[in-house]
C-alpha positions in Angstrom: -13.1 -43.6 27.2 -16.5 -42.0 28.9 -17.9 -41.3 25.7 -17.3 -44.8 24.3 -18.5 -47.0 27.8 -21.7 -44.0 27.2 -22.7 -45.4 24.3 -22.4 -48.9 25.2 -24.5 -48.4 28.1 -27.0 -46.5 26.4 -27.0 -49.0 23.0 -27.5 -52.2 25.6 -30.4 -50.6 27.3 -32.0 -49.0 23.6 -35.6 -50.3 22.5 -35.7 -54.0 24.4 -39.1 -54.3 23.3 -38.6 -54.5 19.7 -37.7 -58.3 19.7 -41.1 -58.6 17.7 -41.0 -59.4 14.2 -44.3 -58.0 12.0 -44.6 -58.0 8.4 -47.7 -56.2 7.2 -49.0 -57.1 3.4 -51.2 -55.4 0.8 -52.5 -55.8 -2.8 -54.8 -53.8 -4.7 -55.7 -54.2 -8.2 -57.7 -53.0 -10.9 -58.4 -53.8 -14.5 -60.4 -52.4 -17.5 -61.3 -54.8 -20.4 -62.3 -53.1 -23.4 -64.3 -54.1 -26.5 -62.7 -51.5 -28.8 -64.3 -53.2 -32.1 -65.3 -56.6 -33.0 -62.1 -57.7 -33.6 -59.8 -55.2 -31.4 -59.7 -55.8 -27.6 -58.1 -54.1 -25.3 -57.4 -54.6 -21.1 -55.6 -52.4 -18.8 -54.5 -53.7 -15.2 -52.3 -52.0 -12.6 -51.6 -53.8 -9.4 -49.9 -52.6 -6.2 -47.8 -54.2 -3.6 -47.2 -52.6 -0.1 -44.7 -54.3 2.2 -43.6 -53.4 5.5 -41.4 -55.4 7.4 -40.2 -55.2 11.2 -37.2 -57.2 12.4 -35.8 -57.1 15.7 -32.6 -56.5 15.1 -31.1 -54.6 12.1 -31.5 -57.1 9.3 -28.2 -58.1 7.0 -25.3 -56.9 9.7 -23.8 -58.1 12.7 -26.1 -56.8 15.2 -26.3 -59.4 17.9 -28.8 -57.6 20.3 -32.5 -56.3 19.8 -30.9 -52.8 20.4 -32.2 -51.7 17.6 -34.0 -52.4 14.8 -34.2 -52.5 11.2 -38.1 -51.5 9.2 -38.5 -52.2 5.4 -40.8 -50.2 3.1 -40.8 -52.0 0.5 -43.9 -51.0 -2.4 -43.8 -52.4 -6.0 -46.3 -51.7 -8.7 -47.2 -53.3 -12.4 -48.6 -51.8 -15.2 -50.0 -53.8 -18.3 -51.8 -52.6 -21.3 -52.6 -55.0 -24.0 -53.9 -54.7 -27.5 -55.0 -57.9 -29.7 -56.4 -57.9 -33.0 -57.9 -60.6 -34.9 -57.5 -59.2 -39.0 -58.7 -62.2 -40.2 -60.3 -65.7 -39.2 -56.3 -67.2 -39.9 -53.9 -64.0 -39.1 -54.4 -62.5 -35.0 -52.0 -60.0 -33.6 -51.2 -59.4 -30.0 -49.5 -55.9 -28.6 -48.4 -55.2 -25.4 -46.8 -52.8 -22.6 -45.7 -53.9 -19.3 -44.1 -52.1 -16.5 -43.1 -52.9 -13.3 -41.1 -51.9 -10.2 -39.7 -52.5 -7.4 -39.0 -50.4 -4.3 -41.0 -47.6 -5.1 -38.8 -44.2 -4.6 -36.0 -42.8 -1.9 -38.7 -41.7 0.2 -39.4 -43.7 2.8 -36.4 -45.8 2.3 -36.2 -49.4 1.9 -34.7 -49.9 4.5 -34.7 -47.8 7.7 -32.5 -48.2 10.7 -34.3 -47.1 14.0 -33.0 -46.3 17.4 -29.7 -46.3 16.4 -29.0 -42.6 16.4 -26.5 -41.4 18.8 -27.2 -40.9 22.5 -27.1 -37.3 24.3 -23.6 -36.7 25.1 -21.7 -38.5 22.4 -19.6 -36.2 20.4 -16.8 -38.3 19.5 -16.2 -36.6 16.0 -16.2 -38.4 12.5 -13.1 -37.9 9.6 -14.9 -37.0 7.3 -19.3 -35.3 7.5 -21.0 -38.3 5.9 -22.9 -39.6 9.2 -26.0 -37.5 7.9 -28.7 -39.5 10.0 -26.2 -39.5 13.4 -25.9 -43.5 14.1 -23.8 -45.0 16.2 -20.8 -46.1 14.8 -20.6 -50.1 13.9 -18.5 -51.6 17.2 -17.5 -55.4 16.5 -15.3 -57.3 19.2 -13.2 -60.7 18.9 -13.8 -63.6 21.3 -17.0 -64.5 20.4 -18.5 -61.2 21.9 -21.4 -59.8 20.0 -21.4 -56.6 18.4 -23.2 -53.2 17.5 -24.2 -52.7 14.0 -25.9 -49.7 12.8 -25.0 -50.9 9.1 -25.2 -48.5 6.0 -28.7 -47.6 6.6 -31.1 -45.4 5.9 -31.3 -47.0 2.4 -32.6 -47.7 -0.7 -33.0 -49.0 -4.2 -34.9 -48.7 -6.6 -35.8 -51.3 -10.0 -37.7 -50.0 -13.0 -38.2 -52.4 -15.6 -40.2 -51.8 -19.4 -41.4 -54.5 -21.3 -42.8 -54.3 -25.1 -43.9 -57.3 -26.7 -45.7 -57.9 -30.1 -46.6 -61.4 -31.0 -48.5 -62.3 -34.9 -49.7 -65.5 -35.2 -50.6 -66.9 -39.3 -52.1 -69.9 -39.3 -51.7 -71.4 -42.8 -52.8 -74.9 -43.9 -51.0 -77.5 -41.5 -48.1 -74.8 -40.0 -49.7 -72.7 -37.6 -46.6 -69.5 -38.3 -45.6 -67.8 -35.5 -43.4 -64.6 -35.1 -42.8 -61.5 -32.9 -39.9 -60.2 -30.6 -39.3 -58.7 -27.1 -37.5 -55.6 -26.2 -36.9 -55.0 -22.7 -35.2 -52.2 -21.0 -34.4 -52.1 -17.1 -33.3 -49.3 -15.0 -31.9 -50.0 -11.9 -30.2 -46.9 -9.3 -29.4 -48.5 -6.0 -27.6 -47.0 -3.3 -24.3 -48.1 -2.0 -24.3 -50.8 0.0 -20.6 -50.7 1.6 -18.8 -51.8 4.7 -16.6 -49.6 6.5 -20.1 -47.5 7.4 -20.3 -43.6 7.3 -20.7 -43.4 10.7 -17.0 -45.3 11.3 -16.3 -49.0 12.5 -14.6 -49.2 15.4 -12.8 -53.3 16.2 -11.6 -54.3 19.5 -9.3 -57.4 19.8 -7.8 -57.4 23.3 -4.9 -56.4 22.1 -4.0 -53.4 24.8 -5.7 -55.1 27.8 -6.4 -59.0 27.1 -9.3 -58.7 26.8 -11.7 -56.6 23.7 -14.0 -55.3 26.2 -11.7 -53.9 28.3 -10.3 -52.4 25.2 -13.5 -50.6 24.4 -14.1 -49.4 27.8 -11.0 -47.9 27.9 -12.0 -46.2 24.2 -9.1 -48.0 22.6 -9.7 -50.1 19.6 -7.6 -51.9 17.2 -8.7 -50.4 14.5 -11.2 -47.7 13.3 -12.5 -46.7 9.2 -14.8 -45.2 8.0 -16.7 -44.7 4.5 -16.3 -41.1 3.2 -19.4 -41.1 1.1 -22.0 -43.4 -0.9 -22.3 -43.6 -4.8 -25.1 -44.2 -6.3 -24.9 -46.0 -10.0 -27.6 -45.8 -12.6 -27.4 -49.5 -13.5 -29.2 -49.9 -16.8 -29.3 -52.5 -19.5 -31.5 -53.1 -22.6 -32.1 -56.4 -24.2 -34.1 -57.4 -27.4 -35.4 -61.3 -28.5 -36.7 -61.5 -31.7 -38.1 -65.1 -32.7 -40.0 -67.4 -35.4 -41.5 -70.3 -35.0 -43.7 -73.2 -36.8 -45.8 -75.7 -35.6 -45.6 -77.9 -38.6 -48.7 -80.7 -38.2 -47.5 -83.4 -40.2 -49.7 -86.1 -39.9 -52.5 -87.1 -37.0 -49.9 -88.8 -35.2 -46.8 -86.3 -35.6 -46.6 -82.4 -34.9 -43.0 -80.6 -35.6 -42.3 -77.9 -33.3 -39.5 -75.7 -34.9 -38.7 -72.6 -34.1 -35.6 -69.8 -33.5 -34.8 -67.0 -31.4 -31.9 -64.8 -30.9 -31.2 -63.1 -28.0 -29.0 -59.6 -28.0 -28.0 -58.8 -24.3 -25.7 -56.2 -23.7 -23.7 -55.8 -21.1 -25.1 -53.7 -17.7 -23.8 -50.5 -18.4 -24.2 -47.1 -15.9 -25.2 -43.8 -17.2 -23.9 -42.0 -14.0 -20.0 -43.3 -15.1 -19.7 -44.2 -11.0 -17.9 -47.8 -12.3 -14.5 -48.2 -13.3 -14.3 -47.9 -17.3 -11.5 -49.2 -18.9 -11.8 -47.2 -21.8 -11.6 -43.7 -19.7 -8.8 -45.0 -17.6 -5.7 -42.6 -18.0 -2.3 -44.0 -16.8 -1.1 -40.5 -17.0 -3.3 -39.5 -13.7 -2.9 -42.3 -11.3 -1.9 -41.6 -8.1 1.7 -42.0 -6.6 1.7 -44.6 -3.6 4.7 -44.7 -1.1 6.2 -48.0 -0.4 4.5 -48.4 2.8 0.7 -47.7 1.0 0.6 -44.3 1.3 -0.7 -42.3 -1.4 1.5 -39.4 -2.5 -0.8 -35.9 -1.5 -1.4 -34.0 -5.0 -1.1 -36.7 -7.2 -3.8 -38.5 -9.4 -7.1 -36.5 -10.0 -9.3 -34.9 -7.4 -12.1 -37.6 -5.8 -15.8 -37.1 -6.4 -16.9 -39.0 -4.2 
């Protein structure tokens, strides 16, 4: 009980002056055009985001009080590197390389919870050791009351995406021929975003004293759970567009635009085999569950999560 009505003292005083809400901007770019020949030209640009963003209360949970706070870090950069190429007055060639990403790396995260860790004195102990960064356990209560919510945070995410592109362009009495494709390839890990929390989310209903805050100052919720650990897929995918196309000038008056393109998409696929697969599903290992839910101890494979 005195470790519970602790923290909600301590989590209803935390940090009142971060009600302000800042977002901080930057771009920086720079680009190199090159006149490799007389009829090869190159240019080169890379450009880089920084955004940093403050909310007063932690952004995307059910935090109802500026208690704490939520900062993103959120950086993204783009690479481009074209080649074009004029071979003759009727044939030109373009080549290019694009790359560009989102979220930067793990460090800082994208997101970052602050002045949410627990408070001197707290030691109510976790099931399993997955509250690395100490937060206060998520608290929600029924009646319209508003809750603590320390969500899944620190996090992050990260998307990578590569781009190559070639495009040839004929012109040839009244079609002007064109014809190229597109390959793209996008790598994407992002961190488990997942409700119950690591550090354990506690409900109160009312349903031991009438009333849910009672409940909680008497350290007796409902209902507790808690994450045992976060996964982190490799979410990649690939895709490839090839295309033709003629503009067919018929006459003064009348221009035919014809033209196909195929697209092969793939499905998303992850390289760190963290999603269910079908095709490695064994029946033979599944785990034993009791009528009541339970799962029978020893049976089905070992987790790795």
């Amino acid at each position: 009980m005195h470790k519970l009505l602790r923290l909600l003292r301590i989590c209803t005083h935390l940090n009142r002056n971060r009600s302000r809400t800042t977002q901080d901007w930057r771009e920086d770019n720079v680009r190199i055009d090159q006149n490799i020949t007389q009829k090869v030209r190159a240019f080169v640009r890379f450009t880089h985001d920084a955004w940093n963003e403050v909310d007063p209360t932690v952004q995307w949970s059910g935090d109802s009080f500026p208690t704490m706070h939520s900062t993103f870090n959120v950086p993204s950069r783009n690479f481009i590197a074209k080649v074009t190429s004029v071979f003759s007055p009727t044939l030109l060639n373009e080549f290019s390389v694009n790359y560009g990403a989102a979220y930067g790396s793990p460090v800082p995260p994208a997101m970052e919870i602050v002045g949410a860790q627990e408070p001197a004195g707290y030691n109510a102990k976790n099931v399993f050791n997955g509250n690395v960064y100490n937060l206060v356990p998520t608290m929600s209560f029924t009646g319209g009351w508003g809750g603590i919510d320390a969500l899944w945070g620190p996090w992050w995410a990260h998307q990578g995406m590569t781009e190559y592109t070639d495009d040839l362009t004929k012109q040839l009495g009244r079609h002007s021929l064109q014809m190229g494709a597109v390959f793209l390839w996008s790598q994407a890990p992002v961190q488990t975003q997942s409700t119950p929390s690591r550090q354990g989310d506690y409900s109160f209903d009312g349903s031991l004293t009438g009333n849910p805050i009672g409940d909680a100052l008497l350290g007796l919720p409902a209902s507790y759970s808690e994450l045992q650990g976060y996964r982190q897929p490799l979410d990649d995918f690939h895709q490839f567009e090839p295309y033709f196309q003629d503009d067919f000038k018929v006459s003064r008056r009348l221009t035919l635009n014809l033209g196909i393109r195929w697209f092969d998409i793939p499905h998303v696929y992850d390289d760190k085999k963290t999603m269910f697969l079908a095709s490695a599903y064994n029946p033979a290992q599944a785990p034993t569950v009791n009528p009541d839910g339970t799962i029978v101890a020893g049976s089905g494979p070992r987790s790795t999560v």
